[in-house]
C-alpha positions in Angstrom: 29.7 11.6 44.3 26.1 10.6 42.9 27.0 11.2 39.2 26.9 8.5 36.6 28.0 10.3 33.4 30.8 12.8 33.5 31.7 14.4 30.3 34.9 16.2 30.2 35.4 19.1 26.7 38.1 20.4 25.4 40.2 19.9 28.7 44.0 20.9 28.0 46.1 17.9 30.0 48.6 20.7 31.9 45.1 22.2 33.4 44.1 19.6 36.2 46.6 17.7 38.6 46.7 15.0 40.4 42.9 15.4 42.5 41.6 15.0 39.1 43.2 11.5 38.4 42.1 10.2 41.4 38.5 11.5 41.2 38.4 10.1 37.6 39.8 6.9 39.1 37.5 6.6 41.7 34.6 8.0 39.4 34.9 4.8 36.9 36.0 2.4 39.6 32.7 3.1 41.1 30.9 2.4 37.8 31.0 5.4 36.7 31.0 6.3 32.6 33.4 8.7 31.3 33.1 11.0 28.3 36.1 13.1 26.7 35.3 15.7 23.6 38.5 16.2 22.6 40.5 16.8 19.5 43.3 14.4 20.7 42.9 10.9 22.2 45.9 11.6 24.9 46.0 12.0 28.4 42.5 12.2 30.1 40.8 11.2 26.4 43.2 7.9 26.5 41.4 6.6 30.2 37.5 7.6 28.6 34.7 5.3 28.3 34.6 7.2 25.2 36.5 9.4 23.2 34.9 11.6 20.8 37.5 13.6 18.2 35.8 17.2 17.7 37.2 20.0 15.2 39.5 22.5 17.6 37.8 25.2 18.4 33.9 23.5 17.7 33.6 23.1 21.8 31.0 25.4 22.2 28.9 24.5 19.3 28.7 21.2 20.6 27.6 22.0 23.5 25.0 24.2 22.1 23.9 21.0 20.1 23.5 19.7 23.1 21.9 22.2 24.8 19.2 22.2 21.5 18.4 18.5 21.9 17.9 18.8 25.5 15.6 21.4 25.1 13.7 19.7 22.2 13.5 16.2 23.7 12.2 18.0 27.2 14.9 16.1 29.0 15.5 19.5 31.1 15.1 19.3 35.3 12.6 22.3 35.7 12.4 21.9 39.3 16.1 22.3 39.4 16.3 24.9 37.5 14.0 26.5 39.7 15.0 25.9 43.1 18.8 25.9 42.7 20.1 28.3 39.5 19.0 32.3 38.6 17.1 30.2 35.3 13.7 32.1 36.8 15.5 35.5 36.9 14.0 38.5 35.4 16.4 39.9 32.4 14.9 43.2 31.8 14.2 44.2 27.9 14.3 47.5 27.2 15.9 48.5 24.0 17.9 51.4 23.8 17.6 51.6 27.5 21.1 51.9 30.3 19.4 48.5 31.9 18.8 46.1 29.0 20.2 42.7 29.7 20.2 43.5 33.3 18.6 41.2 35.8 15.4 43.4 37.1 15.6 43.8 41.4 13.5 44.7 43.7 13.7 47.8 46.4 15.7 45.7 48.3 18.4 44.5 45.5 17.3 41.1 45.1 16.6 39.3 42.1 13.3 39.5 41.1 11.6 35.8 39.7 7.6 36.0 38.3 5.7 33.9 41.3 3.2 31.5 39.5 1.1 31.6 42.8 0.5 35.8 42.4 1.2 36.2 39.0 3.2 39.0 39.8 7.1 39.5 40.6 8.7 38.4 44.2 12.7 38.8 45.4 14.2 35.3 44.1 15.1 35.1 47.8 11.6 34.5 48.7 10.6 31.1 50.8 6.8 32.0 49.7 7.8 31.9 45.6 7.5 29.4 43.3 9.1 31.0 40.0 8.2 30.7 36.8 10.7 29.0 34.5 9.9 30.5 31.1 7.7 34.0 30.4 7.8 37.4 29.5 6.3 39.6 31.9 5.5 43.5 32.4 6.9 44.7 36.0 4.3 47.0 37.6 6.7 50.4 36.7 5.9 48.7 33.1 9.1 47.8 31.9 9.0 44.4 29.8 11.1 41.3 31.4 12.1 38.0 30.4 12.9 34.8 32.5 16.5 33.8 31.7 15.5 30.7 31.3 13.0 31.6 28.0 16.6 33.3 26.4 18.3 30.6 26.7 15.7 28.3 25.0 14.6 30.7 22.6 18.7 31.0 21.3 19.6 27.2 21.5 15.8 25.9 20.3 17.3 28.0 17.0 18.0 25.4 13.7 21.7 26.7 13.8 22.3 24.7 17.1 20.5 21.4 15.7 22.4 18.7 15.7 22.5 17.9 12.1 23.3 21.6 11.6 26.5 21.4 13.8 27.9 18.3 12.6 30.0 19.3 9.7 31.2 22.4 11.8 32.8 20.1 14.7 32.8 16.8 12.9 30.9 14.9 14.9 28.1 13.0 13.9 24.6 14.5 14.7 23.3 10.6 16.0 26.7 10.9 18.5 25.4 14.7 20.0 21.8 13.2 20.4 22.9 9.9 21.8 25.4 12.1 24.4 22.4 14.2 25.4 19.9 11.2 25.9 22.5 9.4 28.3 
């Protein structure tokens, strides 16, 4: 209801039904703008604001462009992230080890995020935390951890998801994925 900018990828036509239509309706009615990445200009691509013709199969590189100059321009809602998503969580690192990849819990079974306040780690659950966003950390058992937020910025701060690196792959021009990411 608050949105300004919807952006609709790689949507097949047969996989929404009539809600969608009228929330898209109402959506640009209201003033709305409307984005379709699409390999086709039919169906929900034909009512768009803007129709952008991507390679098949390129939709997740796109969005990892995306995601790369969101990141680089700093146009990323920390607080957000934060308060609302599991960005904070603790991903433990232990190579070779049974948990690797596995968010790191407390006794209790919660999520654990690193608390800025104590410098130590808290259940995400925890009114009294304010989490960190990005970090690597050692739990006091001394296992190494890793927010999730700082994996997914290390991977997608990576050249290969630049946007002049993806262009060629999903033929769309790298000015059009940094102009999409500014609006």
């Amino acid at each position: 209801e608050r949105s300004k900018l919807f952006i609709m990828i790689g949507t097949a036509e047969d996989h929404h039904s009539n809600p969608m239509k009228i929330a898209l309706s109402k959506f640009k009615r209201e003033g709305g703008r409307f984005i379709s990445i699409n390999p086709v200009r039919t169906g929900y691509s034909a009512i768009a604001d803007e129709w952008v013709g991507i390679k098949p199969g390129t939709d997740g590189l796109f969005v990892g462009a995306l995601i790369h100059e969101l990141l680089a321009t700093q146009k990323i809602d920390g607080e957000y992230l934060q308060r609302y998503t599991n960005a904070p969580w603790l991903v433990i690192e232990n190579p070779g080890g049974a948990d690797v990849g596995l968010f790191a819990r407390g006794e209790s079974g919660a999520a654990l995020v690193w608390d800025s306040h104590t410098s130590t780690p808290m259940p995400a659950t925890s009114s009294d935390a304010l989490p960190v966003l990005m970090g690597r950390f050692t739990l006091p058992d001394g296992r190494e951890v890793v927010t999730s937020f700082t994996l997914i910025a290390e991977r997608f701060l990576s050249p290969e998801y630049s946007p002049d690196a993806v262009t060629e792959k999903c033929s769309v021009p790298a000015a059009t994925i940094k102009r999409i990411a500014a609006e």
